[in-house]
N, C-alpha and C positions, 0 to 999 in steps of 0.2 A: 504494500500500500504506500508505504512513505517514499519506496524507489521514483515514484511518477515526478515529484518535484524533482526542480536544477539542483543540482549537486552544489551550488555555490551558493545557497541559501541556508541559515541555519533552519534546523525543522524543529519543532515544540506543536508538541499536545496538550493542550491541557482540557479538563474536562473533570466529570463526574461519573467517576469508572465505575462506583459502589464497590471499590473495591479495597479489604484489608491486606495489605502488604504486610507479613507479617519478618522476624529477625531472625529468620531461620538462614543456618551459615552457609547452604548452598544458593540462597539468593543474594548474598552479599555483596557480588560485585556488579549487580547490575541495580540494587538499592543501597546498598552501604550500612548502616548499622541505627538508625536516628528514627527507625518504622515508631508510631503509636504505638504499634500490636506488634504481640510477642507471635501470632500465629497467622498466617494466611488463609482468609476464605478462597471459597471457589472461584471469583473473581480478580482476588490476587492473584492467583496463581495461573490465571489466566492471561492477565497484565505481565509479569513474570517472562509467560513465555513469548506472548507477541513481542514484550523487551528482546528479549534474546533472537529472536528469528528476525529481526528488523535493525538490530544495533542502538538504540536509544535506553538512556538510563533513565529512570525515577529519580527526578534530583529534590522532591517534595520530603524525597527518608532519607536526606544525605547530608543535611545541615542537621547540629545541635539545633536544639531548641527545648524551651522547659515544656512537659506535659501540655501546661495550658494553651500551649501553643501549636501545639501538633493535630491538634482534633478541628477536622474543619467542618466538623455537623453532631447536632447534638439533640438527642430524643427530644418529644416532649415534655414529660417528664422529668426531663434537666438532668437526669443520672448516666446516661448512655453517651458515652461519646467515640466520635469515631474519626479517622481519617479515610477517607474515600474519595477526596478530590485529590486529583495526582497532576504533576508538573513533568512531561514525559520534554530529555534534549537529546537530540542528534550525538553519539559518543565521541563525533570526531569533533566537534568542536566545545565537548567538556573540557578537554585542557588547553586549547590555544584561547576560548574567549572568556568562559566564564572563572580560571581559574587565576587571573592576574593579578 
Protein backbone atom coordinates (compact mmCIF):
# COMPACT_ATOMS: atom_id res chain seq x y z
CA UNK A 1 0.00 0.00 0.00
CA UNK A 2 2.47 2.71 1.00
CA UNK A 3 4.95 1.43 -2.10
CA UNK A 4 2.38 3.72 -4.55
CA UNK A 5 3.76 7.06 -3.01
CA UNK A 6 7.28 8.81 -4.60
CA UNK A 7 9.89 7.50 -2.80
CA UNK A 8 11.06 11.01 -1.98
CA UNK A 9 8.22 11.92 0.28
CA UNK A 10 8.24 11.14 3.92
CA UNK A 11 5.18 8.63 4.50
CA UNK A 12 3.09 8.80 8.07
CA UNK A 13 -0.13 7.39 9.05
CA UNK A 14 -1.78 8.31 11.41
CA UNK A 15 -5.16 7.40 12.51
CA UNK A 16 -7.23 5.24 14.86
CA UNK A 17 -6.17 1.67 14.47
CA UNK A 18 -8.04 0.42 17.92
CA UNK A 19 -5.27 -0.94 18.20
CA UNK A 20 -3.11 -2.09 21.67
CA UNK A 21 0.58 -2.30 20.93
CA UNK A 22 1.53 -4.08 23.51
CA UNK A 23 5.92 -4.44 25.14
CA UNK A 24 6.37 -7.66 24.01
CA UNK A 25 10.28 -8.19 23.07
CA UNK A 26 9.68 -9.59 19.61
CA UNK A 27 7.91 -6.36 18.74
CA UNK A 28 10.47 -4.01 19.94
CA UNK A 29 12.11 -2.83 17.04
CA UNK A 30 9.41 -1.93 15.06
CA UNK A 31 7.73 -0.11 18.57
CA UNK A 32 10.43 0.30 20.96
CA UNK A 33 9.79 -0.17 24.49
CA UNK A 34 7.33 3.26 25.76
CA UNK A 35 3.76 0.82 24.58
CA UNK A 36 0.75 1.89 27.26
CA UNK A 37 0.16 -1.85 27.39
CA UNK A 38 2.06 -4.58 28.52
CA UNK A 39 0.09 -6.91 25.92
CA UNK A 40 -1.08 -6.73 22.40
CA UNK A 41 -4.69 -7.08 21.06
CA UNK A 42 -5.73 -8.47 17.84
CA UNK A 43 -5.33 -5.21 16.34
CA UNK A 44 -1.82 -4.72 17.50
CA UNK A 45 -0.63 -7.40 16.35
CA UNK A 46 -2.19 -6.71 13.20
CA UNK A 47 -0.45 -3.19 13.18
CA UNK A 48 2.66 -5.06 14.03
CA UNK A 49 2.78 -6.91 11.11
CA UNK A 50 1.55 -4.42 8.37
CA UNK A 51 4.69 -2.55 10.26
CA UNK A 52 6.85 -5.15 9.37
CA UNK A 53 5.60 -6.18 5.72
CA UNK A 54 5.70 -2.23 4.73
CA UNK A 55 8.82 -0.91 6.77
CA UNK A 56 7.24 2.00 8.87
CA UNK A 57 7.77 2.03 12.63
CA UNK A 58 5.13 3.10 15.48
CA UNK A 59 6.82 6.17 16.75
CA UNK A 60 3.56 6.87 19.13
CA UNK A 61 5.44 3.69 21.63
CA UNK A 62 8.87 5.12 21.02
CA UNK A 63 9.14 8.38 23.20
CA UNK A 64 9.10 8.30 27.07
CA UNK A 65 6.25 9.69 28.39
CA UNK A 66 4.47 9.57 31.90
CA UNK A 67 1.32 7.13 31.96
CA UNK A 68 -0.92 10.01 31.72
CA UNK A 69 0.40 10.68 28.64
CA UNK A 70 0.33 7.76 26.67
CA UNK A 71 -3.49 6.89 26.78
CA UNK A 72 -5.16 8.66 23.82
CA UNK A 73 -8.83 7.41 24.75
CA UNK A 74 -10.58 6.91 27.73
CA UNK A 75 -13.97 4.86 28.66
CA UNK A 76 -16.78 6.45 29.86
CA UNK A 77 -16.49 5.77 32.96
CA UNK A 78 -13.10 7.58 33.26
CA UNK A 79 -11.29 4.15 34.59
CA UNK A 80 -10.23 2.60 31.11
CA UNK A 81 -7.62 3.98 29.34
CA UNK A 82 -6.04 3.11 26.30
CA UNK A 83 -3.75 3.89 23.41
CA UNK A 84 -5.19 3.08 20.04
CA UNK A 85 -4.34 6.13 18.16
CA UNK A 86 -0.83 5.36 16.49
CA UNK A 87 1.63 7.80 14.67
CA UNK A 88 2.96 5.18 11.96
CA UNK A 89 6.90 6.98 10.00
CA UNK A 90 8.59 5.61 6.89
CA UNK A 91 11.84 3.70 8.78
CA UNK A 92 14.05 5.26 6.36
CA UNK A 93 13.62 8.42 7.40
CA UNK A 94 13.44 7.65 11.36
CA UNK A 95 17.02 8.49 11.52
CA UNK A 96 18.05 11.17 8.83
CA UNK A 97 14.93 13.53 9.99
CA UNK A 98 13.40 12.94 12.81
CA UNK A 99 16.20 11.91 14.98
CA UNK A 100 18.42 15.26 14.83
Amino acid sequence: MLDYFPKYHIKMLLGDFKAKVGREKIFKPTIGQESHHQNSNDNGIKLVNFDTSQNPLVKSTMFPHWNIHKYTWTSPDGETHNQIYHVLIDRRWHSSVLDV
